[in-house]
N, C-alpha and C positions, 0 to 999 in steps of 0.2 A: 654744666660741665665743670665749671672754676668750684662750684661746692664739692663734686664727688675726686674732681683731683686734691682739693686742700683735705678732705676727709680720707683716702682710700690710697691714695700716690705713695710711695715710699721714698721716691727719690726726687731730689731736685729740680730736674728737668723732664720729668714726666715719661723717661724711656721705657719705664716698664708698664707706661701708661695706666687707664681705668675701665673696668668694666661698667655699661652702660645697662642699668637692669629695665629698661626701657624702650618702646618702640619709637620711630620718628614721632606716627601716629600719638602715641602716651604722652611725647614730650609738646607734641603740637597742642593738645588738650588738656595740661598740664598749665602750659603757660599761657590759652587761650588764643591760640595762634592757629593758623590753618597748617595743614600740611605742605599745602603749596608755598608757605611762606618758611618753612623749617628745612625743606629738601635743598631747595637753591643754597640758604645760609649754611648747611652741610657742606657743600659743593663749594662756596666761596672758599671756605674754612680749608680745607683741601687746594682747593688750586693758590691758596696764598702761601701754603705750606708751613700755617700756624696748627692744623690738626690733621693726622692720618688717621681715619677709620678703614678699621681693619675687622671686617665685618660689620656686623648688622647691631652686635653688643660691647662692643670694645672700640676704645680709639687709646694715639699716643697722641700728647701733646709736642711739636717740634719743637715750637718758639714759644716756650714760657712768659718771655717778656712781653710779645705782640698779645696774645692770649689772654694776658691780665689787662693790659693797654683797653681791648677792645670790652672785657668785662667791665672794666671799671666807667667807661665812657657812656655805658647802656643807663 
């Protein structure tokens, strides 16, 4: 997600957020991760109110700063 918002984001804080050209599934196999391990980390992401998915292809990012915090930590 921190690649397609530094590539695709316009603005600062991420209000107009990113298109996700990808399934959980894509991204679960993608990173070689299950999907049972991508959905929950979805769902964190959300309930911490570092990211709003807004469907199935798009999210905004709320908290830029938490969001880069947690990228960079990985």
């Amino acid at each position: 997600l921190l690649r397609l918002l530094e590539r695709h984001c316009a603005d600062e804080d991420g209000e107009k957020g990113l298109s996700i050209p990808m399934s959980r599934s894509d991204i679960a196999n993608y990173l070689g991760l299950s999907l049972e391990a991508v959905t929950p980390a979805s769902r964190r992401l959300e309930r911490q109110g570092i990211v709003d998915f807004l469907g199935r292809h798009h999210a905004r990012i709320l908290n830029r700063q938490r969001f880069e915090a947690l990228a960079a930590a990985v």
